[in-house]
KEMAR-779811 format. One record per residue: residue in three letters; x, y, z of N, C-alpha, C in turn. Coordinates in steps of 0.001 Angstrom, whole numbers, padded with zeros to 6 digits, always signed. Example, Ala and Ser with C-alpha at 12.3 -4.5 7.8 and 13.67 -1.06 7.14 Angstrom:
2
ala+013190-005690+007800+012300-004500+007800+013200-003300+007800 ser+012850-002250+007080+013670-001060+007140+012900+000030+007870 
! end
This chain:
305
unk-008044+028291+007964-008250+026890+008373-006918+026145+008360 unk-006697+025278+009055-005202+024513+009564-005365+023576+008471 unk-004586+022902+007673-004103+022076+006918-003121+021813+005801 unk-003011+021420+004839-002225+021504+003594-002775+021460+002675 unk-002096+022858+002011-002322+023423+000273-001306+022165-000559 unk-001805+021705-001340-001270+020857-002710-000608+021627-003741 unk+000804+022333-003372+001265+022856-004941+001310+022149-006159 unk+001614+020711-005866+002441+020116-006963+001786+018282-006426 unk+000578+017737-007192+000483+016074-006592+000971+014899-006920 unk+002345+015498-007550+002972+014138-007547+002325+012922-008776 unk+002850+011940-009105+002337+011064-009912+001079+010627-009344 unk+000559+010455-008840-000576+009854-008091-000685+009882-006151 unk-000936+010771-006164-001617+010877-004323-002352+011220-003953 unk-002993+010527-002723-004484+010107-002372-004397+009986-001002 unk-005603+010505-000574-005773+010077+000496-006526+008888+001106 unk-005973+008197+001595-006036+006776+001941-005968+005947+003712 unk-006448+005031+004463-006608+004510+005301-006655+002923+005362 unk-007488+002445+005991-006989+000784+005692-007840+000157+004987 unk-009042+000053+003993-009564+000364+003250-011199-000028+004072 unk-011733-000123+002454-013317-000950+002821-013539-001849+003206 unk-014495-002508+003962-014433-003994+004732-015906-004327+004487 unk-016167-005098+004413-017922-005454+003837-018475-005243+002945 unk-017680-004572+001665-018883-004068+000850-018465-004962-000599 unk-017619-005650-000784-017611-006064-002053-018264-007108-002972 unk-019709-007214-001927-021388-008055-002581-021778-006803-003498 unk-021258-005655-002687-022360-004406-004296-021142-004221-004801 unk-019734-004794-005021-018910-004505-005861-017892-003880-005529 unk-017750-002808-004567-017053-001797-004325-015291-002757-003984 unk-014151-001965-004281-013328-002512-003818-012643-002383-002619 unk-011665-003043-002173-011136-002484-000951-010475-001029-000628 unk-009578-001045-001421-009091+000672-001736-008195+000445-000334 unk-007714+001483+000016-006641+001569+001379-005444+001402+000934 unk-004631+001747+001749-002989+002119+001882-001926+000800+001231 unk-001071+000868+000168-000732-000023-000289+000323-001006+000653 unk+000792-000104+001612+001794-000559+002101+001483-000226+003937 unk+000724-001432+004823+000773-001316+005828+001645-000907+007005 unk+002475-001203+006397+003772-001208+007812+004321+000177+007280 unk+004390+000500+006392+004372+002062+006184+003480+002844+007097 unk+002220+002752+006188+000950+003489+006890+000522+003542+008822 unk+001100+001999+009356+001061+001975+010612+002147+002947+011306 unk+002970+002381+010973+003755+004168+011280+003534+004960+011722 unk+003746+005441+010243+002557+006916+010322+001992+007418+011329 unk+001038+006392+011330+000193+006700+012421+000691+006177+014133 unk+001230+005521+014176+001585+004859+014996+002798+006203+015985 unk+003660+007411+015082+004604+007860+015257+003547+009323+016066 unk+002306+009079+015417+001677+010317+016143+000535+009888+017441 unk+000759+008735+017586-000480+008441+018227-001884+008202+017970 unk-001809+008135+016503-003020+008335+015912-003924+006426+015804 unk-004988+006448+015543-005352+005269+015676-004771+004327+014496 unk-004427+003120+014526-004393+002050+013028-005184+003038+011740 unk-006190+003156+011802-007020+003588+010967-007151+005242+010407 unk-006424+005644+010752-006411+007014+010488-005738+007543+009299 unk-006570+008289+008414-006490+008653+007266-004872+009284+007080 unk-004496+009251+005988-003035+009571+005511-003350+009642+004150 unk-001946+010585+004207-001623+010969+002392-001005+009901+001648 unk-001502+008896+000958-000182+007773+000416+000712+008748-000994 unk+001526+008808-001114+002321+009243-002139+002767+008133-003160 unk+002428+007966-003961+002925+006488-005146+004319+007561-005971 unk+004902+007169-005918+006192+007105-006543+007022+008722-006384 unk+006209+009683-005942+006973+011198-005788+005894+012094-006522 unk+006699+013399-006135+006795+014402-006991+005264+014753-006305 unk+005591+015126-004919+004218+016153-004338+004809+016945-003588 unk+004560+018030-003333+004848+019737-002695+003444+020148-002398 unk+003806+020723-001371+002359+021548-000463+002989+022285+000391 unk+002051+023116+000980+002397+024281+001834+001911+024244+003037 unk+002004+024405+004286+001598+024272+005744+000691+025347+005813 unk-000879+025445+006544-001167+026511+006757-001553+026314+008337 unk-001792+027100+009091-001680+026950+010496-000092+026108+011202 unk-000407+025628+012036+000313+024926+012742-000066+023209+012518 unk+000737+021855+012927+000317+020128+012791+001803+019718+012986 unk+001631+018854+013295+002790+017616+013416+002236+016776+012558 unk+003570+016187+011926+003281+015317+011113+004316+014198+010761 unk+003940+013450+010095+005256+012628+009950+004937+011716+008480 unk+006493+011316+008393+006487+010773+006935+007238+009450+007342 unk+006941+008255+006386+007330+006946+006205+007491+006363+005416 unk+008053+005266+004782+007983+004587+003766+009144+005160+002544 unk+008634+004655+001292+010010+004952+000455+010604+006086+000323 unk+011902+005913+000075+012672+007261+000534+012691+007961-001134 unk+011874+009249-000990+011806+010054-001719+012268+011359-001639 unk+013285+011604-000908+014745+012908-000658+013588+013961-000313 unk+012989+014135+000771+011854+014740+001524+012937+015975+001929 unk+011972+017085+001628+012721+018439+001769+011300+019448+003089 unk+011923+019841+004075+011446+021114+004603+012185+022508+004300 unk+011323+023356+003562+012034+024637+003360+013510+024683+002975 unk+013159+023310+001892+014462+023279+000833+015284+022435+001773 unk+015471+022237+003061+016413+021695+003592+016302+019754+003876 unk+017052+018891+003721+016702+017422+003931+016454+017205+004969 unk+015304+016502+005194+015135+015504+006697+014742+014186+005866 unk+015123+012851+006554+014805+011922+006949+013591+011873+007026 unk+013332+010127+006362+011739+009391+006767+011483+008911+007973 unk+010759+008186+008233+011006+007569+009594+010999+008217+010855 unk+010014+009634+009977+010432+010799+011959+009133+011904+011407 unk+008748+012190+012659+007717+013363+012809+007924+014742+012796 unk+007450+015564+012314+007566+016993+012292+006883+017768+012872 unk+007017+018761+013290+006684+020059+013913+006784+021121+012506 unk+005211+020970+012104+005596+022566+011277+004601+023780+011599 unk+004522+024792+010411+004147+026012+011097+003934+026636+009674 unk+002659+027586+009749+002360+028449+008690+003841+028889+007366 unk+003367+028384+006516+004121+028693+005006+005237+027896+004663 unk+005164+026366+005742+006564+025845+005387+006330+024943+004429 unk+007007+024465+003617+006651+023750+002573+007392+022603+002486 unk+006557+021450+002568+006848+019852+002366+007168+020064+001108 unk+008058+018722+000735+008852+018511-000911+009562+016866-001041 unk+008177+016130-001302+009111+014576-001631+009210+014822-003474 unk+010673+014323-003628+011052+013800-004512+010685+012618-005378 unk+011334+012128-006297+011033+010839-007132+011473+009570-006343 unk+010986+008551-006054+011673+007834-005208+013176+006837-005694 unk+013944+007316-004947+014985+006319-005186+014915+005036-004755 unk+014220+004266-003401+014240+002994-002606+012016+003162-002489 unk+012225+001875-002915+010676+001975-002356+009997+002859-003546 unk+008758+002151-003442+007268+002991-004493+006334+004031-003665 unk+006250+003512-002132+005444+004234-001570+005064+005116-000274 unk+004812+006349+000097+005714+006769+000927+004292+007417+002001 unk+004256+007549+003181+002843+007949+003515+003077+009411+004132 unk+002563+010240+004443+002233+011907+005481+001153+011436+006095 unk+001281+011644+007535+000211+011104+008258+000594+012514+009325 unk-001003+013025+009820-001239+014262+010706-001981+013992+011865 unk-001912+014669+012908-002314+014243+013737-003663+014630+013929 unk-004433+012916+014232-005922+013183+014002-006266+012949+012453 unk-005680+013002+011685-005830+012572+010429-006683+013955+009694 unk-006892+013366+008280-007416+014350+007855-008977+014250+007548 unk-009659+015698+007477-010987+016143+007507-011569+015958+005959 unk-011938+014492+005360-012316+014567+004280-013724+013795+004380 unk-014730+013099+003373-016035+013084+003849-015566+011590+003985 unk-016295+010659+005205-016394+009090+005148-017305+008517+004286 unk-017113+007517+003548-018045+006900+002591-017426+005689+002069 unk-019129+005141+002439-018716+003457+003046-018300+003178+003711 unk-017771+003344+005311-017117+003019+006467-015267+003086+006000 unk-014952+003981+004786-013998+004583+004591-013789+006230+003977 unk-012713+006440+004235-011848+007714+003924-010827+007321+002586 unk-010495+005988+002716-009840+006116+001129-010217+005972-000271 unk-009528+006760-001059-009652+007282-002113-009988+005627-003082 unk-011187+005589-004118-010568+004441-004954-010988+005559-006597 unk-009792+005621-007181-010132+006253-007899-011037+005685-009205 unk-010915+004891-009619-011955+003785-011029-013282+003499-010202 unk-013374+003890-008769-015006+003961-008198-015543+005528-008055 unk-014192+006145-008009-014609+007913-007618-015322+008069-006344 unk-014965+007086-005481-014635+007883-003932-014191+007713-003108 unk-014122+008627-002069-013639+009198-001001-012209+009727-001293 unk-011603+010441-000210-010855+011494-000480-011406+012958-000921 unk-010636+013282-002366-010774+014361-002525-011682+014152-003879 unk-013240+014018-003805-014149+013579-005418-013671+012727-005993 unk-013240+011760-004677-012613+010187-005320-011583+010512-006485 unk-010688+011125-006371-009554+011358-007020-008774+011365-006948 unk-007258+011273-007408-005881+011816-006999-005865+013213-006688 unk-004976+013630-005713-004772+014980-005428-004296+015530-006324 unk-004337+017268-006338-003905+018524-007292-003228+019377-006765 unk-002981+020269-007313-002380+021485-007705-003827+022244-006789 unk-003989+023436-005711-004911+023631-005318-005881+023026-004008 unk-006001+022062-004154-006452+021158-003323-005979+021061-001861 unk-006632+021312-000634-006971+021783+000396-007391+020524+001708 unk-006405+020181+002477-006623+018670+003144-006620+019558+004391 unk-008146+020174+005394-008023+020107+006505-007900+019181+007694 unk-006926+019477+008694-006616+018917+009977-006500+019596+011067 unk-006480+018951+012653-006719+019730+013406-005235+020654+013791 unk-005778+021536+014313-004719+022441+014863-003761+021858+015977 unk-002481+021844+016022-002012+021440+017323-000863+021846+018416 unk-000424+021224+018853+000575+022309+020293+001711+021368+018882 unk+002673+022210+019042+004434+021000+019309+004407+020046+020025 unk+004704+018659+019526+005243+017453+020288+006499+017142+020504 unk+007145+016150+021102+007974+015698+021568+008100+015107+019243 unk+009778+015249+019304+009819+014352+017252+009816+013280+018216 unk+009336+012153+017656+009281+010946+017874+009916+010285+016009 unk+010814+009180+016169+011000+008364+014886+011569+006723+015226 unk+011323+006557+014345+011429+005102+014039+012889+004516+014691 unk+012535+003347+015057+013820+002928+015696+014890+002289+014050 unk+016144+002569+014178+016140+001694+012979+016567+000307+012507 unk+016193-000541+013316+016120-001833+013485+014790-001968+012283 unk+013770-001297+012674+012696-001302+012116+012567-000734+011032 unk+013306-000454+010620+012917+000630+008761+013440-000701+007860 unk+012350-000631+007121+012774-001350+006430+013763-001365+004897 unk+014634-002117+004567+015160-002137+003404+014841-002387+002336 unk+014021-001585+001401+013590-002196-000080+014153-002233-001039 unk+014957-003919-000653+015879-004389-001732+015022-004609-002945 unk+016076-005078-003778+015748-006236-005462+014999-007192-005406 unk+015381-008286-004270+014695-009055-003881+014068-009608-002870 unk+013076-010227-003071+011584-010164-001983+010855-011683-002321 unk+010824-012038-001018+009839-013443-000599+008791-013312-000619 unk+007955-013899-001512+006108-013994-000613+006288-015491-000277 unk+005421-015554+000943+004877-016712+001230+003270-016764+000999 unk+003466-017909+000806+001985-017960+000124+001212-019051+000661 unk-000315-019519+001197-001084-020417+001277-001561-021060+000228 unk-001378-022060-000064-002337-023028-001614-003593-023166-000985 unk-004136-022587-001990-006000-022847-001806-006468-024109-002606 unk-007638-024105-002483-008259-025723-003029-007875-025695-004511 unk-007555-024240-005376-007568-024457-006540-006132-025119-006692 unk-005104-025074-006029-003518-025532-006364-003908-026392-006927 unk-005176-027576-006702-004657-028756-007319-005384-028792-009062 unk-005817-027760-009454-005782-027452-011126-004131-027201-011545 unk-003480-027448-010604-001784-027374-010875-000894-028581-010809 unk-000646-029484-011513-000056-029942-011550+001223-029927-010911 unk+001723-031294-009911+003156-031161-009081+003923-030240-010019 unk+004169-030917-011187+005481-030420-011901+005522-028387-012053 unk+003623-028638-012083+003784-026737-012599+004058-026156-011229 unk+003311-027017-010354+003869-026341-008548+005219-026340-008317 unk+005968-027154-008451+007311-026787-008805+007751-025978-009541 unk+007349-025795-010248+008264-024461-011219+007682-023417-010493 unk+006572-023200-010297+006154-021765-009532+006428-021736-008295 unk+007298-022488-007598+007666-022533-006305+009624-022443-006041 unk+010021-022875-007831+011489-022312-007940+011988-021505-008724 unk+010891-021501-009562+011246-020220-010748+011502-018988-010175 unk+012481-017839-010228+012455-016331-010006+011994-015945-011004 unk+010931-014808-010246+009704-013907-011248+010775-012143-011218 unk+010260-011924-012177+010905-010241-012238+009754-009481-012539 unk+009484-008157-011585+008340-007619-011760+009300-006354-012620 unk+007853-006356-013662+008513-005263-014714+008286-004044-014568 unk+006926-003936-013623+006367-002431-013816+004636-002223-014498 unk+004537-003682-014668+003259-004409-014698+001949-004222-013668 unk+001939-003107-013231+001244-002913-012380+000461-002090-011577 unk-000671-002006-010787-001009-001067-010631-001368-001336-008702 unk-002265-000360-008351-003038-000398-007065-003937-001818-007291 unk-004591-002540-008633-005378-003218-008787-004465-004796-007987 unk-002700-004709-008666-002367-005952-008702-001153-005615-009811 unk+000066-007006-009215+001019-006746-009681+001335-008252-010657 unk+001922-007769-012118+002019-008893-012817+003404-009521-012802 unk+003775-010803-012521+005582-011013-012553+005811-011702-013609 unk+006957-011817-014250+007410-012372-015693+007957-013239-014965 unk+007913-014542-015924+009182-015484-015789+008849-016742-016422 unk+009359-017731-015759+008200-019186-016200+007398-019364-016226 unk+006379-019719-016994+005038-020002-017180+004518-021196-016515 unk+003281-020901-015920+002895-022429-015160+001579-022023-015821 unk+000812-023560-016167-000149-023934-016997-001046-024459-015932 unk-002400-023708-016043-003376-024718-015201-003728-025994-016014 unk-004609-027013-015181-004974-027784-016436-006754-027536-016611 unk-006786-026690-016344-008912-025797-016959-007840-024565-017452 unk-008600-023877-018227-008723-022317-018581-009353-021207-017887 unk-010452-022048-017328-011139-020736-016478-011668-021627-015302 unk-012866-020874-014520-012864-021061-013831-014646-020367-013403 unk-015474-020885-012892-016357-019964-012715-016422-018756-011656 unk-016805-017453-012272-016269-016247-011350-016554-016606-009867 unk-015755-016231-008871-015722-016103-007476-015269-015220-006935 unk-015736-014507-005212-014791-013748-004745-013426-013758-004819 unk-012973-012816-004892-010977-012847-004508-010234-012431-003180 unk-009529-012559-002493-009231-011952-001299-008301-011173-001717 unk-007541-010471-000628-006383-009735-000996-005212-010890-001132 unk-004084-010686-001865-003172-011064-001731-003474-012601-002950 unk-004497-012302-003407-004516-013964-004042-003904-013870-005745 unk-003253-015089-005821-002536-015372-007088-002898-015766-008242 unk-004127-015408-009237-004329-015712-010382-003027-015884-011365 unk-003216-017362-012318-003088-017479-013363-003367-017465-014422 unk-003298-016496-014943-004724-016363-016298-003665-017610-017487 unk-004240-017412-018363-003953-018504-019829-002616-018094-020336 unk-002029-016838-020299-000858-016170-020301+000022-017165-019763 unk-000288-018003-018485+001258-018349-017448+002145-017497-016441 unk+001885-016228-016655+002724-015409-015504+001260-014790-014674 unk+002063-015412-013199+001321-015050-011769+001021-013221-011886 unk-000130-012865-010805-000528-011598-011048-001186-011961-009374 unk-000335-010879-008623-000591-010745-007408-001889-009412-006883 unk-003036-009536-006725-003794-009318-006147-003911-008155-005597 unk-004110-006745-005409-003734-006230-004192-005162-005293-003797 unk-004863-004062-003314-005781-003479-002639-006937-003002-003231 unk-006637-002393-004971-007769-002608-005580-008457-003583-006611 unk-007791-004763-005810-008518-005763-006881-010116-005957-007211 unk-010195-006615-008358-011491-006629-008684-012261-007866-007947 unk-013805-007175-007512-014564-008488-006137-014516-009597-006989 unk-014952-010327-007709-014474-011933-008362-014000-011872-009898 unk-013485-012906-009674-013064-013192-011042-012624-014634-011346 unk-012476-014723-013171-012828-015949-012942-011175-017243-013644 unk-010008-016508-013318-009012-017114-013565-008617-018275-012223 unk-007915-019509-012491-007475-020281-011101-006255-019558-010225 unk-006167-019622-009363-005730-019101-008263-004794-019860-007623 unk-003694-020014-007840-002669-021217-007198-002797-020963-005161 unk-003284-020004-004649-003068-019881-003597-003160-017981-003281 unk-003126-017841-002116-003101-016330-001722-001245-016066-000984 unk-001116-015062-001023-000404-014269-000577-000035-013248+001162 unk+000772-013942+002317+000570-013884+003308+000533-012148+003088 unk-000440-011251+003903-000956-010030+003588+000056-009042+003740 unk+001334-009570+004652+002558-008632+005724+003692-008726+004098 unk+003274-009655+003238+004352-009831+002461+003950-008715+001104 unk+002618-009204+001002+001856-007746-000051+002404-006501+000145 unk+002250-006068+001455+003333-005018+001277+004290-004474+001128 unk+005026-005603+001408+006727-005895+000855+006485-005361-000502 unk+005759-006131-001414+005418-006743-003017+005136-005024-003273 unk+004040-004418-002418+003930-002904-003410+004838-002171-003221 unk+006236-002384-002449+007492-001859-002538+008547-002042-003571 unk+008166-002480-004036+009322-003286-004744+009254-002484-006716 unk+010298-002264-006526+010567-001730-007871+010813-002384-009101 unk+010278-001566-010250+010417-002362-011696+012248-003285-011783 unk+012266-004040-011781+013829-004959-011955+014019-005603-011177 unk+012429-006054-009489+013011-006590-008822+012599-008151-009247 unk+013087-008668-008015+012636-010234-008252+012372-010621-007382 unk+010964-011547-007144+009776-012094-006846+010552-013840-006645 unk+010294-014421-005787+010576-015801-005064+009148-016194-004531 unk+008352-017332-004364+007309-017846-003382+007806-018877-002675 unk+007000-019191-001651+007415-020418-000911+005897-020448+000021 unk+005830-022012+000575+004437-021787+000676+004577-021766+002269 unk+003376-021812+002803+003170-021094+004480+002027-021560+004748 unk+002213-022449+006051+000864-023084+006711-000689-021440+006403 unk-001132-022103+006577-002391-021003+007274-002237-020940+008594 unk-002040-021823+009355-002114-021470+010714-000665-020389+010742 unk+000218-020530+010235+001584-019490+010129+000919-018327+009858 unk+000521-018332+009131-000116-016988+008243-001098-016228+009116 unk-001773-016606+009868-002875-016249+010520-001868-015649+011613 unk-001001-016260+012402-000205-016464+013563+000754-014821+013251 unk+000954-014987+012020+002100-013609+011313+000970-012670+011168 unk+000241-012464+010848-000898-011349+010652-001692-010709+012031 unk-001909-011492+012880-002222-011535+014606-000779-011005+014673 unk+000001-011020+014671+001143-010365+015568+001210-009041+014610 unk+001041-008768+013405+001314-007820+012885+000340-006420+013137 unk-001257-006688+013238-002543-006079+013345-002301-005970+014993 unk-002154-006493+016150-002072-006460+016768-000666-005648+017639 unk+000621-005342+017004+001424-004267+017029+001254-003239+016485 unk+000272-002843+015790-000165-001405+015202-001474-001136+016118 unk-002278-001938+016262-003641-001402+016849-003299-001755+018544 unk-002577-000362+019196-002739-000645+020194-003767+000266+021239 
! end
C-alpha cells in the first residue's frame, strides 16, 4: 500500500486539516492546523484543496519511510529537513519513491512545520473532520499523536513538475510579532488606563503554551469583575483571568468559559502567534472589524481557489 511508515514521531505529530466547524454546542473543539498559511501551502503547492488533510509537525524530531511512490511537500518552520540524509529546503515539493526516508529536525525558526501529499491522507472522517484533537481522542490516527510504526495511506502518483514557494512569500519567524486585535463588548470591564497598558505593554511568551492557547507575561491588566458568566469563545479571543497576563485562544480552545475577554485576535495573526518561539515578544494594537473581516476574505479566499 502507498504511503508513510512513522520511524521516529517527533515531539508531537498529527494529522490535521482546518478543523471542526459546528460542533462546539456538544463540546467538541475545533482542532485543525495551528498555522494556516503554513498548512495552505502545503496544500496549495500540490493542488490539493484548502482542506486537505496534512501531517502538522510541532516542534521536530519525525522520520518515516516512503512506501510506493507521492509527491509531497513541506512548509512552515524550518526544521533542517533531510531526504536520504541529504538537505532540501521548505517551501518546495517532492518527488519520492519506495524506501526514501523523510528526516525533520528540531526546529531552529518557527514551532510548526506541515507534509502535505497529494490528495491528502486516507484516515477515518469524524465530525466533518480529519484532524486529530488529542484530550477528545479523535480523528487521525485513534485520536492521537503519531508513532514509531504507524502507517498514513495516500494515493499513488505519476512525478510532477517541483513546484515551491515564491520567496517573497515565506515567511520570517522573527522575536517579534503584532496581533491586531478587535475589542469586544467585554473591553469595557477594562478600564482606559488598563486598555492602555495592554495596548503598550510588550508581552514575552515563555513557552506557556499549548494547541489549547498561548499565555504572555508582562504587565498585568486588571478587569474590574473577576468572572464572568460562562460563554462561547471564538478562536483567537483574549481572556484575562485574575492572574493579569493575557492568554491567547487558539485551535484547541475550550467551547466557553468564564474569564473577561478584552477582545479577539485577527485569525491571519494567530498564526503568526503559534510561530513564535519561547523569548519572543507579543505587541497588540487594535483593528476595525470591518479590517479584520476585509484581511481574512483576502486571506481564505487566496488559498481556496
Amino acid at each position: 500500500m502507498n504511503g508513510l511508515l512513522i520511524q521516529k514521531g517527533g515531539v508531537q505529530s498529527s494529522i490535521q486539516d482546518a478543523g471542526r466547524v459546528g460542533f462546539s454546542a456538544i463540546g467538541l473543539t475545533q482542532s485543525g492546523a495551528m498555522d494556516e498559511y503554513a498548512f495552505g501551502y502545503a496544500n496549495l503547492l500540490l493542488g490539493n484543496p484548502f482542506n486537505t488533510s496534512v501531517i502538522e509537525v510541532a516542534l521536530g524530531g519525525l522520520s518515516l519511510i516512503v512506501k510506493g511512490r507521492l509527491s509531497l511537500s513541506l512548509c512552515g518552520a524550518d526544521m533542517k529537513c533531510t531526504i536520504n540524509e541529504k538537505n532540501v529546503p521548505m517551501w518546495n515539493t517532492y518527488n519520492l519513491k519506495e524506501g526514501d526516508i523523510l528526516t525533520l529536525g528540531f526546529a531552529t525558526q518557527g514551532s510548526f512545520a506541515y507534509i502535505g501529499v497529494k490528495g491528502g491522507f486516507k484516515t477515518p472522517l469524524q465530525y466533518g473532520s480529519y484532524s486529530t484533537s488529542i484530550k477528545e481522542g479523535l480523528g487521525g490516527i485513534e485520536g492521537r499523536k503519531l508513532g514509531k510504526g504507524d502507517f498514513l495511506a495516500c494515493d499513488n502518483v505519476l512525478p510532477s513538475a517541483r513546484k515551491s514557494v515564491q520567496r517573497e512569500s515565506i515567511p520570517k519567524y522573527g522575536k517579534e510579532i503584532t496581533l491586531r486585535l478587535v475589542l469586544g463588548y467585554q473591553s469595557e470591564l477594562f478600564s482606559q488606563e488598563q486598555q492602555h497598558t495592554f495596548f503598550t505593554a510588550p508581552y514575552t511568551y515563555k513557552g506557556e503554551g499549548d494547541r489549547m492557547g498561548y499565555r504572555l507575561c508582562g504587565e498585568k491588566v486588571v478587569s474590574k469583575v473577576s468572572g464572568i458568566l460562562s460563554e462561547p469563545i471564538c478562536f483567537g479571543a483574549v481572556q484575562i483571568p485574575s492572574h493579569g497576563e493575557p492568554i491567547v485562544l487558539l485551535k484547541e480552545r475550550q467551547t466557553i468559559g468564564g474569564y473577561p475577554k478584552i477582545g479577539s485576535v485577527l485569525c491571519v495573526d494567530c498564526f503568526k502567534l503559534s510561530q513564535l518561539k519561547p523569548g519572543g515578544t507579543v505587541k497588540f494594537e487594535v483593528i476595525t472589524l470591518e479590517e479584520a473581516q476585509a484581511k481574512a476574505r483576502a486571506f481564505y479566499s487566496f488559498f481556496k481557489f
